[in-house]
C-alpha positions as CSV (number, residue, x, y, z in Angstrom):
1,X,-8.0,31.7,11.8
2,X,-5.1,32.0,9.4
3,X,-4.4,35.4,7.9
4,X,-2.0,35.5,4.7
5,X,-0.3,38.8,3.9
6,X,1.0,39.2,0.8
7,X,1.0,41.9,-1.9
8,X,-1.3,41.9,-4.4
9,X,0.6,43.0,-8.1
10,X,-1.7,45.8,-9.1
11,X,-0.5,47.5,-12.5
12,X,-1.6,50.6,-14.1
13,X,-3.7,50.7,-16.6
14,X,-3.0,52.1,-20.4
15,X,-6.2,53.3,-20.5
16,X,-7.2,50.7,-23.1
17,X,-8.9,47.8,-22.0
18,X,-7.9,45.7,-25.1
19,X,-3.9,46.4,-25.0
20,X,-4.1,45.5,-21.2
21,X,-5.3,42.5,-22.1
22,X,-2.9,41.5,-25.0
23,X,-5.7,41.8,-27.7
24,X,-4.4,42.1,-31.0
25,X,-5.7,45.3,-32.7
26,X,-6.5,46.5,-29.3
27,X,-6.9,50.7,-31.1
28,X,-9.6,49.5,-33.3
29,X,-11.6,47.5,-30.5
30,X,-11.3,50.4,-28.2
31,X,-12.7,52.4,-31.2
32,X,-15.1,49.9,-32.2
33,X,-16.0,49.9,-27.7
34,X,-16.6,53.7,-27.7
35,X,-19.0,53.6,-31.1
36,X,-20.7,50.9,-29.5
37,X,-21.5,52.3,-26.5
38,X,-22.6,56.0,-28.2
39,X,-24.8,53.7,-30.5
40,X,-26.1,52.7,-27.2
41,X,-26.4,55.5,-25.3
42,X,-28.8,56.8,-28.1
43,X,-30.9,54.2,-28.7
44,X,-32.1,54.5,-25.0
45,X,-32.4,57.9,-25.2
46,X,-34.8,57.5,-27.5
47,X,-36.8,55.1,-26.6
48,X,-36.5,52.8,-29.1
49,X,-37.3,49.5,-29.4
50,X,-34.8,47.1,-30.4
51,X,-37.1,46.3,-33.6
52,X,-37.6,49.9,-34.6
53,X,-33.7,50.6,-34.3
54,X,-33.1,47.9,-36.4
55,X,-34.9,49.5,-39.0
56,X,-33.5,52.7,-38.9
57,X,-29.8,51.0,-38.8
58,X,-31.0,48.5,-41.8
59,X,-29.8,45.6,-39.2
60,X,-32.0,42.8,-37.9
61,X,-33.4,43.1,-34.3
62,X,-31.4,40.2,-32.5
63,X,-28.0,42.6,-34.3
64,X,-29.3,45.8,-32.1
65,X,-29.4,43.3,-29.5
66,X,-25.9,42.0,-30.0
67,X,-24.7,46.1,-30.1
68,X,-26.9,46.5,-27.0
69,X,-24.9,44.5,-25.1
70,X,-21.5,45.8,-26.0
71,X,-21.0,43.2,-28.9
72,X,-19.8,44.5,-31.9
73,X,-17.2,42.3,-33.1
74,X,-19.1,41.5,-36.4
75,X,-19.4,45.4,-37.5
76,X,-16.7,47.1,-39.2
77,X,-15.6,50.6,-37.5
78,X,-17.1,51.8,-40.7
79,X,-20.3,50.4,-40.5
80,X,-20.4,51.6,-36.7
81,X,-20.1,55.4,-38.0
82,X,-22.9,54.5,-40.6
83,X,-25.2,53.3,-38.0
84,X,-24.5,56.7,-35.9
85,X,-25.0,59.1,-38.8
86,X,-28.2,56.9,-39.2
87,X,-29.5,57.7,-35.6
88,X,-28.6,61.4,-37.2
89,X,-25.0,62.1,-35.9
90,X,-22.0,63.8,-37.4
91,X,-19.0,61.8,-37.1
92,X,-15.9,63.7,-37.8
93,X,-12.5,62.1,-38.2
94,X,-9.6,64.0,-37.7
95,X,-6.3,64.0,-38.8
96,X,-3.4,65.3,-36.7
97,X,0.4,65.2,-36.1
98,X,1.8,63.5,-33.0
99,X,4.9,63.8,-30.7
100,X,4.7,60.0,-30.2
101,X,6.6,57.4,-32.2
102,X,2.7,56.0,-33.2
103,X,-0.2,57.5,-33.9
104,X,-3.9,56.9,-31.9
105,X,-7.2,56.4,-32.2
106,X,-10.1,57.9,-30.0
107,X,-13.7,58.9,-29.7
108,X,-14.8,62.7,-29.1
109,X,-18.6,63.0,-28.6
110,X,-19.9,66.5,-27.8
């Protein structure tokens, strides 16, 4: 039996999935990841049906299913905060200074 040794590059991450990989507008996807899964995290709190929280977003059924499963490429960062003020969340944006040469973009949910 053969054993290789060799190093295995690991590299810290950014803490943004999307940047790591090289996606372009990697801020607004994170964003767009962290509405997604709130959206998520509510609807099975709830209990609801894919069916019923299509209604109460005003989205078909198989679009909850897409969101469901982490897919929310065809909703605007916009229309995810719409569909969380629907399922009766504030969303607050705030707008701060920063020490860095660019601004960010995150997700606070208390």
């Amino acid at each position: 039996m053969t054993k290789k040794t060799g190093k295995i590059r690991v590299e810290e991450s950014s803490g943004n999935i999307f940047r790591d990989l090289g996606f372009p507008n990697a801020e607004r996807e994170q964003l767009k990841a962290d509405l997604t899964l709130q959206i998520y995290r509510l609807i099975k709190q709830r209990g609801l049906t894919q069916t019923r929280a299509g209604e109460i977003l005003g989205i078909k059924q198989p679009h909850v299913s897409a969101l469901m499963r982490g897919r929310s490429g065809a909703f605007s960062v916009e229309r995810l905060m719409q569909f969380l003020t629907a399922l009766g969340q504030d969303v607050e944006i705030t707008v701060r200074s920063t020490r860095k040469p660019h601004g960010a973009l995150s997700v606070s949910v208390r």
